[in-house]
C-alpha positions as a printed Julia matrix, in Angstrom:
87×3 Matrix{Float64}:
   0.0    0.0    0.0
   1.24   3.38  -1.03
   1.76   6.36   1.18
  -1.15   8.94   0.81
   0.17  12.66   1.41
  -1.06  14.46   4.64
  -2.58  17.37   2.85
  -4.73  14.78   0.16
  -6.02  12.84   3.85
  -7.21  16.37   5.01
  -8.86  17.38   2.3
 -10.18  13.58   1.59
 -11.39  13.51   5.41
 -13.07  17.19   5.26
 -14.65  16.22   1.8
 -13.27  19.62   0.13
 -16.43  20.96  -2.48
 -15.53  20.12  -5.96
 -12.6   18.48  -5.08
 -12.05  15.12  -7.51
 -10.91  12.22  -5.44
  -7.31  11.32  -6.59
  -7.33   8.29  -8.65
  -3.77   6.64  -7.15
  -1.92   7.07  -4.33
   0.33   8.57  -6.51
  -1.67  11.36  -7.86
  -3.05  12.17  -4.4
  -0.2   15.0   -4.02
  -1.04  16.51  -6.89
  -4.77  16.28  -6.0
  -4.18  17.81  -2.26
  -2.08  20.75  -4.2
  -4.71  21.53  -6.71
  -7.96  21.39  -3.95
  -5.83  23.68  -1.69
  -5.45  26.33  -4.6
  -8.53  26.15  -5.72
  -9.73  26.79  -1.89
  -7.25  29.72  -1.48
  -8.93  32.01  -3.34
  -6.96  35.1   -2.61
  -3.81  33.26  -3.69
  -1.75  34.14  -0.62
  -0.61  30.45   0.28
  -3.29  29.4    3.05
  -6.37  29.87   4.02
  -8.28  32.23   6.04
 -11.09  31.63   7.79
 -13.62  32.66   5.57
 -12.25  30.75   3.18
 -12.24  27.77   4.82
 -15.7   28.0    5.92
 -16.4   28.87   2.23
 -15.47  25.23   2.16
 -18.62  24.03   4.15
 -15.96  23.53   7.31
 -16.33  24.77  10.63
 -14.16  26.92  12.51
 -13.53  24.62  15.42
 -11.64  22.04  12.76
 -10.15  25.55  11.23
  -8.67  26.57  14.84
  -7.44  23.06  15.56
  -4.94  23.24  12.14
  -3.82  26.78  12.74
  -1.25  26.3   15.3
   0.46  29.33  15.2
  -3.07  31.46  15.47
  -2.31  33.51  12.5
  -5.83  33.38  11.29
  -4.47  31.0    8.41
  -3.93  27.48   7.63
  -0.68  26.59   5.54
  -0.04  23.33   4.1
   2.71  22.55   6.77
   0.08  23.61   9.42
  -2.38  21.08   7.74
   0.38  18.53   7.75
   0.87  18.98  11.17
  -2.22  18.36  12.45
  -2.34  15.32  10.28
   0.08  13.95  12.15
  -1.07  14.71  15.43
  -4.44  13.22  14.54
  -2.85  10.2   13.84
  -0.88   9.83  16.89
């Protein structure tokens, strides 16, 4: 069984809107990168709030990811609470 990247579990788990499910393992990184951008609608890198709500998510999951309380989630944030969901 392949490895499936942190960010394509995240946005697999959270059921991103519009998001196509990736077809291997393989593709699953390229998946995760293309459902973030099309999330971060300002183009900045991560996500704000709003924009994650935009995505039908609440901001309790939103708050959880955003370690540093910036008021936005990276991808290395997202990773990071990947793997401290799996612990």
């Amino acid at each position: 069984m392949q490895y499936l990247n942190p960010i394509a579990a995240l946005f697999i788990t959270v059921g991103l809107a519009g998001a196509a499910p990736a077809q291997t393992a393989d593709d699953a990184p390229n998946a995760a990168q293309q459902a973030f951008d099309k999330a971060d609608t300002d183009h900045d890198g991560a996500l704000s709030l709003a924009e994650w709500k935009a995505m039908g998510r609440r901001e309790r999951g939103f708050n959880f990811i955003d370690a540093n309380h910036d008021g936005k989630v990276t991808p290395d944030e997202i990773r990071a609470a990947m793997a401290r969901f799996r612990r």
